[in-house]
C-alpha positions as CSV (number, residue, x, y, z in Angstrom):
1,X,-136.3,-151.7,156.7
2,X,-133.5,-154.4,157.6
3,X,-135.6,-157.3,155.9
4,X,-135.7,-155.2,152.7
5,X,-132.4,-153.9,152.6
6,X,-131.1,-157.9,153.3
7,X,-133.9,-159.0,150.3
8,X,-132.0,-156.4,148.3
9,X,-128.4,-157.2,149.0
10,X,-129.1,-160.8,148.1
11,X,-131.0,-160.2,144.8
12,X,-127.9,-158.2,143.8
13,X,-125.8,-160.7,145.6
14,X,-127.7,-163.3,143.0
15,X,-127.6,-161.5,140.0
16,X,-124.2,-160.6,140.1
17,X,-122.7,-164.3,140.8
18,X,-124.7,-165.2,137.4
19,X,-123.8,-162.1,135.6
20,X,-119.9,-163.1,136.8
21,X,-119.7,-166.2,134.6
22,X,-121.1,-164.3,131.5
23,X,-119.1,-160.9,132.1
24,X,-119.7,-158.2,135.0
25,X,-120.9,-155.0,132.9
26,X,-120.1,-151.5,134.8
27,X,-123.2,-151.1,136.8
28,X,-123.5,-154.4,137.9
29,X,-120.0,-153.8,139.7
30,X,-121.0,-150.5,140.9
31,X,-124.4,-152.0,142.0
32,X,-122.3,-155.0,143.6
33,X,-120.0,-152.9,145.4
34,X,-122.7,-150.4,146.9
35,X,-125.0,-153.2,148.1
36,X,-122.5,-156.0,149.2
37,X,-118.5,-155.1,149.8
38,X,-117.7,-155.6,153.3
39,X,-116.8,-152.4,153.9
40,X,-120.3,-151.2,153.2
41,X,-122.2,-153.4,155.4
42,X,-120.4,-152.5,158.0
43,X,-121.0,-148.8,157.9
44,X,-124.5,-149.8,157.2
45,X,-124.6,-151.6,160.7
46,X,-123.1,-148.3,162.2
47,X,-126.2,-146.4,161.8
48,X,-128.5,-148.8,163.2
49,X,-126.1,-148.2,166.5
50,X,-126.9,-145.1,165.9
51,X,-130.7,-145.2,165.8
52,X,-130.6,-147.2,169.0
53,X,-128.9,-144.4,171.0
54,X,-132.3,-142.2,170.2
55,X,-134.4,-144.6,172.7
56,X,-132.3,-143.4,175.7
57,X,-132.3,-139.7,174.2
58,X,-135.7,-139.0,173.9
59,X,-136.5,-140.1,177.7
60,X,-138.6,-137.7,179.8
61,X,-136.7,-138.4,182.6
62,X,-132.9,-139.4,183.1
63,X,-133.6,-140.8,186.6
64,X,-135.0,-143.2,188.4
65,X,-137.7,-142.5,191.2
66,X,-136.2,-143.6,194.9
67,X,-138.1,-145.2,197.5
68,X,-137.0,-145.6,200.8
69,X,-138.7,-147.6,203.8
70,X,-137.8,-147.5,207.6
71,X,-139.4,-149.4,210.2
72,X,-138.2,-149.5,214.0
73,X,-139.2,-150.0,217.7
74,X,-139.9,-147.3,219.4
75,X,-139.3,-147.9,223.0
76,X,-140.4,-146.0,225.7
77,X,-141.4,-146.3,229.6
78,X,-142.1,-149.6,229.2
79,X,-144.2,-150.0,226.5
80,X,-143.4,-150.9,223.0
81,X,-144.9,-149.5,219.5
82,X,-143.3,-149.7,216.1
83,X,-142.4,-146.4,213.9
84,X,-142.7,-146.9,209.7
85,X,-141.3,-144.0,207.9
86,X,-141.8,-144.3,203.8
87,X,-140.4,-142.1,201.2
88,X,-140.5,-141.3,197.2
89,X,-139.4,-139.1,195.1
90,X,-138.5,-137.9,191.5
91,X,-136.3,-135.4,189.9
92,X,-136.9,-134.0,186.2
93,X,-134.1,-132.2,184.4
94,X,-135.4,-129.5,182.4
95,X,-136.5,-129.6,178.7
96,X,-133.6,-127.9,177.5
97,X,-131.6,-130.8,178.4
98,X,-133.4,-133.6,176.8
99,X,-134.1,-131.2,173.4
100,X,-130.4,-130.9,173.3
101,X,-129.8,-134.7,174.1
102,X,-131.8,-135.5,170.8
103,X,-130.4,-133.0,168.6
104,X,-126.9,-134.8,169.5
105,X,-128.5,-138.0,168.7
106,X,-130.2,-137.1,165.6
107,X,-126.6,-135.4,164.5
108,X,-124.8,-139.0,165.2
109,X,-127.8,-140.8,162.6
110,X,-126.8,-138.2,160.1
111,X,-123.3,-138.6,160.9
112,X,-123.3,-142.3,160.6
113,X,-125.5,-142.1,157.7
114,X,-122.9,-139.7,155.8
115,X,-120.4,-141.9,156.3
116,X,-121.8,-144.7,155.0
117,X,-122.8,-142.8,151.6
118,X,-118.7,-142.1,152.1
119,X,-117.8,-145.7,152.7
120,X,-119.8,-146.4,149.6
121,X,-118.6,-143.8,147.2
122,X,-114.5,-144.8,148.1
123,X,-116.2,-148.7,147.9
124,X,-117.4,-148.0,144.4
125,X,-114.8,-145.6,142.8
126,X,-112.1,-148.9,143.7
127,X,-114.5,-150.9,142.3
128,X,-115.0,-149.1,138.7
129,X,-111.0,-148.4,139.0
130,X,-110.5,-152.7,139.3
131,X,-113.4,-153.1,136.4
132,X,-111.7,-150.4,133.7
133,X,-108.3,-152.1,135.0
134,X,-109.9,-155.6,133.9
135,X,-111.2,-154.2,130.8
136,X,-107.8,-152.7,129.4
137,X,-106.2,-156.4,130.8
138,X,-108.7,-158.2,128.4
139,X,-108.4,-156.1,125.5
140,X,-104.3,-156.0,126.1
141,X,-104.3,-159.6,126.4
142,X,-106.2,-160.3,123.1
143,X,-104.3,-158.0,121.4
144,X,-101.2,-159.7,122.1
145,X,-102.9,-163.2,121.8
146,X,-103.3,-161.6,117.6
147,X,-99.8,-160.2,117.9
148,X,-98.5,-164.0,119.0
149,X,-100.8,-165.3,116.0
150,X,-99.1,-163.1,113.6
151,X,-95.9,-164.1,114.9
152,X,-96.5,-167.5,114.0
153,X,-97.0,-166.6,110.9
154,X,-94.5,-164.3,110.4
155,X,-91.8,-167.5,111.4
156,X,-93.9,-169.8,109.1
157,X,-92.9,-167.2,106.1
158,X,-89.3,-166.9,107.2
159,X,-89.1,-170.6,107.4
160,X,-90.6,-171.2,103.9
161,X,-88.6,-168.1,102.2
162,X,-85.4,-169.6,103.9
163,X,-86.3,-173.3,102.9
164,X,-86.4,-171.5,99.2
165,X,-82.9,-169.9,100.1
166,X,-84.6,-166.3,99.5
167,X,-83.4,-165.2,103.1
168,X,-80.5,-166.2,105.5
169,X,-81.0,-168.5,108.8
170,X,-80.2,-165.2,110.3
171,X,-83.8,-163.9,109.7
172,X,-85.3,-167.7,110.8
173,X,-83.7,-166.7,114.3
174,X,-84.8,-163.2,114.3
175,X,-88.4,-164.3,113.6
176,X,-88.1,-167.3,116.3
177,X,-86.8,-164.2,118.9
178,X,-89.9,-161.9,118.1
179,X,-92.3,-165.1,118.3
180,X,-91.2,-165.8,121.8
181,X,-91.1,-162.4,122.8
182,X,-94.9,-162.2,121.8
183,X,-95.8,-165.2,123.6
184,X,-94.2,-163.4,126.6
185,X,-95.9,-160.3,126.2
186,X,-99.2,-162.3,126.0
187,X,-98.6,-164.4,128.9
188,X,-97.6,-161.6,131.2
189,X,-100.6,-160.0,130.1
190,X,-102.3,-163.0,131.1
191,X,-101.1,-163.2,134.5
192,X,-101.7,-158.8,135.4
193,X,-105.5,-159.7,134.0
194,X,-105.6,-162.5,136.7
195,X,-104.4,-160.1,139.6
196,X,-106.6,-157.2,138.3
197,X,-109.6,-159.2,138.7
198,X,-108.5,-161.3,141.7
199,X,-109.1,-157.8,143.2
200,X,-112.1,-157.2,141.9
201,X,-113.3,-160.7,143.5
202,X,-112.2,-159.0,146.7
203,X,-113.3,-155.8,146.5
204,X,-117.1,-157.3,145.4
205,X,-116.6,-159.8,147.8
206,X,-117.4,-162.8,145.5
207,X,-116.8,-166.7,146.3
208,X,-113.3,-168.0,145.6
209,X,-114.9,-170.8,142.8
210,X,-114.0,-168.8,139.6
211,X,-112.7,-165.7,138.7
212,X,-115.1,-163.3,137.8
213,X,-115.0,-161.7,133.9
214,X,-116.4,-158.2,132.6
215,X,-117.5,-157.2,129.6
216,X,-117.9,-153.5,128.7
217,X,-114.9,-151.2,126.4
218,X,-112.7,-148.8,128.0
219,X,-115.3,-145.5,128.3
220,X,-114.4,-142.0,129.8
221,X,-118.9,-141.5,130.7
222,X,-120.2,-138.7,130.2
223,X,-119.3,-135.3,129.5
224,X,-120.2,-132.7,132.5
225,X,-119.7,-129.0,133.4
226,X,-117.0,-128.5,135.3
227,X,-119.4,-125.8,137.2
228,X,-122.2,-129.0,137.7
229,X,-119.7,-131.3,139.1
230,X,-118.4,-128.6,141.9
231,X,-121.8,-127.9,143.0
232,X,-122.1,-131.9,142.9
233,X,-118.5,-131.7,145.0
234,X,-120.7,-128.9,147.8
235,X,-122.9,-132.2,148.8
236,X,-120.0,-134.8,149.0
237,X,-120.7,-137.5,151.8
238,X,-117.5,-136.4,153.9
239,X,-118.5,-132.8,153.6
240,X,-121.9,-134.2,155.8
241,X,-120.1,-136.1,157.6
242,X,-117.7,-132.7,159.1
243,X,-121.2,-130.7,159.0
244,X,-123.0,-133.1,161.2
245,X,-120.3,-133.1,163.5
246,X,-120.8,-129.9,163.9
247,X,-124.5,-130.3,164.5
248,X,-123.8,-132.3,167.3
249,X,-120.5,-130.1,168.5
250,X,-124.0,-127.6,168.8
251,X,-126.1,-130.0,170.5
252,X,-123.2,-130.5,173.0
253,X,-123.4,-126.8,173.5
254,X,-126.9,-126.7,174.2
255,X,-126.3,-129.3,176.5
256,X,-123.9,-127.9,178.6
257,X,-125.9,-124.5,178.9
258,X,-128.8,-126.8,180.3
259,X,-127.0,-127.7,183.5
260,X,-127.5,-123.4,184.1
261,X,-131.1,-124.6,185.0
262,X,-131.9,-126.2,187.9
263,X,-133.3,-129.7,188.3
264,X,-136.4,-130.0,190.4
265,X,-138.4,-133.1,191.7
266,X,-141.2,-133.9,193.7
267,X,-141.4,-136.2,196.9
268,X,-143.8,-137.5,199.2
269,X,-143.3,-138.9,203.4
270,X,-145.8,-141.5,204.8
271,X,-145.1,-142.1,208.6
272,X,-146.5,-143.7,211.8
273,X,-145.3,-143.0,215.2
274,X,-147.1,-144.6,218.2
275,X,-150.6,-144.0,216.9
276,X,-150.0,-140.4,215.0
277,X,-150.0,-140.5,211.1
278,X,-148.0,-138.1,209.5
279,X,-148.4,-137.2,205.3
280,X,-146.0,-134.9,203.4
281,X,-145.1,-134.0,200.1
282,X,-142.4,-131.3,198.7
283,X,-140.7,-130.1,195.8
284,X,-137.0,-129.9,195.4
285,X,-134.6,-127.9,193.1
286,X,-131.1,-128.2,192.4
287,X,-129.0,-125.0,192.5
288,X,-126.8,-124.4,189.8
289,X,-124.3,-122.4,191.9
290,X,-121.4,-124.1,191.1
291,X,-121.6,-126.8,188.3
292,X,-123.2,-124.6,185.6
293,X,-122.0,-127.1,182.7
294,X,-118.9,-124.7,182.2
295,X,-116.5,-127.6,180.9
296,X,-119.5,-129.3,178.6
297,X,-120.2,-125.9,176.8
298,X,-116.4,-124.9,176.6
299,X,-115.7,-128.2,175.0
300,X,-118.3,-127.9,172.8
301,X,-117.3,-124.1,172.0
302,X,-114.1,-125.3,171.3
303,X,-115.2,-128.6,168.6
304,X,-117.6,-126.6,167.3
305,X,-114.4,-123.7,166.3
306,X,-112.2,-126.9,164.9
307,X,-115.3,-128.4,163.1
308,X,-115.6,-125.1,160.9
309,X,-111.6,-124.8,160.1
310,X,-112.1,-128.3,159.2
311,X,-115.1,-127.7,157.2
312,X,-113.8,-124.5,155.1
313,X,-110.6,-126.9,154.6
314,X,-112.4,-129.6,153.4
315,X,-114.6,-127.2,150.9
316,X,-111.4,-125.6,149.5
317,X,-109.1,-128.8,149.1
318,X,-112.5,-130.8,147.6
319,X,-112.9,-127.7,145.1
320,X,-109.2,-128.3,144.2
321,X,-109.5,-131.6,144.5
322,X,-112.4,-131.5,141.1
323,X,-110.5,-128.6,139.8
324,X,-107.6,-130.6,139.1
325,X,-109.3,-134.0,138.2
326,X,-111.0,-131.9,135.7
327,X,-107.9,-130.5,133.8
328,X,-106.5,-134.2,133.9
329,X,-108.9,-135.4,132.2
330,X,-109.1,-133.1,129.6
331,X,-105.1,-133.6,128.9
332,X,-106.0,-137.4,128.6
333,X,-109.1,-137.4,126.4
334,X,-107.1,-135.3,124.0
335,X,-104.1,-138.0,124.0
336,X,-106.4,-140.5,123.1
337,X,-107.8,-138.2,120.7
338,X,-104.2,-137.4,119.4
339,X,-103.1,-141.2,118.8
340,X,-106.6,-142.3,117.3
341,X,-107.1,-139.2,115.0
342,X,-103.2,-139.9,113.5
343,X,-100.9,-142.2,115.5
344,X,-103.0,-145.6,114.2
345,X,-105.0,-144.2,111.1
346,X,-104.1,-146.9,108.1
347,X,-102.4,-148.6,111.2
348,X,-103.9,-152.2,109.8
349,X,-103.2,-151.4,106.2
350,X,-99.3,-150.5,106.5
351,X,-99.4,-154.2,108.6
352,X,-100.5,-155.6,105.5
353,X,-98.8,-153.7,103.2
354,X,-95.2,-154.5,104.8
355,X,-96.3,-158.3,104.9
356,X,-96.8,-158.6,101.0
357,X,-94.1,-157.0,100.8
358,X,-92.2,-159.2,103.0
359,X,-93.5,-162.2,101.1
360,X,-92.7,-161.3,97.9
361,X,-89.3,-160.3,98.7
362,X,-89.6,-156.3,98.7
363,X,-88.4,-155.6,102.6
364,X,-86.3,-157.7,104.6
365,X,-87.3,-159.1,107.7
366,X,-85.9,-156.7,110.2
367,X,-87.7,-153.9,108.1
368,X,-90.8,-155.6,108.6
369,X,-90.1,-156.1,112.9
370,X,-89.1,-152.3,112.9
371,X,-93.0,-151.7,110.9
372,X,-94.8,-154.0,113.7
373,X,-93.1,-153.0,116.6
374,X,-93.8,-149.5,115.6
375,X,-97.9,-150.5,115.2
376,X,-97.8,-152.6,118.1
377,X,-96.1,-149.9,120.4
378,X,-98.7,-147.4,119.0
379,X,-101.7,-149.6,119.5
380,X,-100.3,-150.7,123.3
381,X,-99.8,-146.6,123.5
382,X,-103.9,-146.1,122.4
383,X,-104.9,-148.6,124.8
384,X,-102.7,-146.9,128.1
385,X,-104.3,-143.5,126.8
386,X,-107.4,-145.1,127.2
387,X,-107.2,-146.6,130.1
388,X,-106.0,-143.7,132.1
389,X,-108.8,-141.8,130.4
390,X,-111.2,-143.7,132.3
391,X,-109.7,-143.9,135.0
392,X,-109.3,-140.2,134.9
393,X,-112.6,-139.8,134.8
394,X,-113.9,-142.1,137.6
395,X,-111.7,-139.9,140.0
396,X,-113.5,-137.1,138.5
397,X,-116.6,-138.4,139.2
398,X,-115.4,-139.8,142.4
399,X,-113.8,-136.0,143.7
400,X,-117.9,-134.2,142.4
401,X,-119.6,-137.1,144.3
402,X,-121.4,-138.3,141.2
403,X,-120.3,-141.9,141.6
404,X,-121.2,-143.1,145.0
């Protein structure tokens, strides 16, 4: 199961250092951060720990068998022999005891395994969080890389116009102003894309050669019930997590009861004195009189009381936790909806319009900065709606458990 698991960490290991230099899609981050962030392995190697604490569990017996040898003179009215006493025995604890021993185990395996299925849904929800981030950094950064083109051209015009005395040097310095604002705006843009996807590097744990890039558009998935995604929410991995816990909070329970049966052994006496050969053999019991596992079974009494507060806590605040997710990202798909349905339709056309008209003398050149800052404001306004769209959505999906 190791070997297998290692083959298939490195094939996605492989695949996703070539994929890096042509674009990380989506699932190849996803399948990157489930399969190789640090975090992950590490959880990974907790329930092999786990495992091994099943060999000692499933025992048949706890102790050791005793031997004991004594050999001595025996002197008496002058003559000499030698006395050899030899001894063995074995205890057993009952049934009960070991059963409840494994049950513990198997609740740590299931524990350990939960958590790792946790450990990989917070792994990947960062990791689709840094890749939509990296998506809305490229498609800002082009943006602006065609604001700062038009910009040029814009002072190109202003130059010619004012070369033909059409406009005062006024307007020349106006367009110069807005041209270095752009390249800016572009170059900050630049640098936030570098950071974004310095943390994806980390987060996927990638070499430190190159930056990785993605490829993929800013998408808020697909649409679900908000009734699917609770019941999706019932079988979160921290929810197992608390619910094994309380498996083993019962197994510690069962456990502590066992100590109200006694222990009971066998043993077996070999011994020679002068030239008489004495055999026996016996059983032995403990007698739970006074150690009846009283502070093992009100321990586990109590954990197994805070384990189901816990539990209904965790269901309740979960519920909200989708609940709420949910309504968010219905207010954000309908802002995205809102500013594509009206605040850029013919958004390209009145940027063309208001530059012929620029050129030919209609507006002046402040009219036409008002016109593009306007455009550019509400484009740089679409993409924020979509980004937190998507983003909305991946802590939906992360809340139902659906992206793990």
């Amino acid at each position: 199961m190791q070997k297998t698991a290692f083959v298939a960490a490195a094939v996605v290991a492989c695949a996703t250092q070539a994929a890096a230099q042509q674009g990380l899609s989506l699932d190849q981050v996803l399948a990157r951060a489930r399969a190789h962030a640090p975090q992950v392995l590490s959880a990974a190697a907790r329930i092999e720990e786990a495992r091994s604490r099943m060999v000692g569990a499933r025992l048949r017996a706890h102790e050791n068998p005793t031997v004991e040898a004594v050999i001595g003179p025996r002197l008496s009215d002058g003559s000499r022999s030698t006395d050899l006493d030899l001894s063995a025995g074995q205890l057993f604890e009952p049934g009960s005891r070991r059963t409840a021993r494994i049950a513990g185990a198997e609740a740590g395996i299931d524990r350990d395994s939960a958590a790792a299925d946790e450990v990989r849904r917070q792994a990947a929800s960062a990791a689709a969080d840094a890749f939509y981030r990296a998506v809305e950094a490229r498609e800002r950064r082009e943006f602006l890389a065609a604001a700062e083109a038009l910009a040029v051209q814009m002072t190109d015009i202003a130059q010619r116009r004012y070369r033909a005395g059409d406009i005062a040097v006024l307007d020349v310095n106006v367009g110069q102003t807005t041209l270095s604002r752009a390249r800016a705006e572009r170059q900050k843009a630049e640098a936030a894309g570098r950071d974004v996807l310095g943390t994806l590097r980390t987060l996927l744990d990638l070499s430190d050669e190159a930056l990785p890039s993605v490829s993929g558009t800013l998408s808020t998935g697909e649409d679900r019930a908000l009734s699917a995604l609770l019941d999706a929410a019932a079988r979160r991995p921290d929810l197992r997590v608390l619910e094994a816990e309380r498996r083993d909070a019962d197994a510690d329970v069962a456990f502590g009861r066992s100590f109200r049966r006694p222990d009971w052994g066998w043993t077996a006496e070999f011994a020679r004195e002068q030239r008489d050969t004495i055999v026996k053999g016996g059983l032995s019991l403990t007698l739970p009189i006074f150690n009846r596992g009283q502070d093992l079974t009100a321990t586990g009494f109590a954990r197994v009381a805070r384990l189901e507060i816990e539990l209904d806590t965790a269901r309740r605040s979960i519920a909200t936790e989708v609940r709420s997710a949910y309504e968010v990202l219905q207010i954000r798909l309908a802002v995205v909806n809102e500013l594509e349905q009206h605040g850029v339709t013919g958004a390209d056309q009145n940027d063309a319009l208001a530059r012929r008209s620029f050129e030919v003398g209609e507006i002046r050149l402040v009219d036409w900065l008002l016109i593009r800052r306007e455009l550019l404001e509400t484009r740089l306004a679409l993409l924020d709606a979509k980004l937190e769209a998507a983003l909305a959505r991946v802590r939906l999906d992360s809340a139902a458990g659906v992206l793990q």
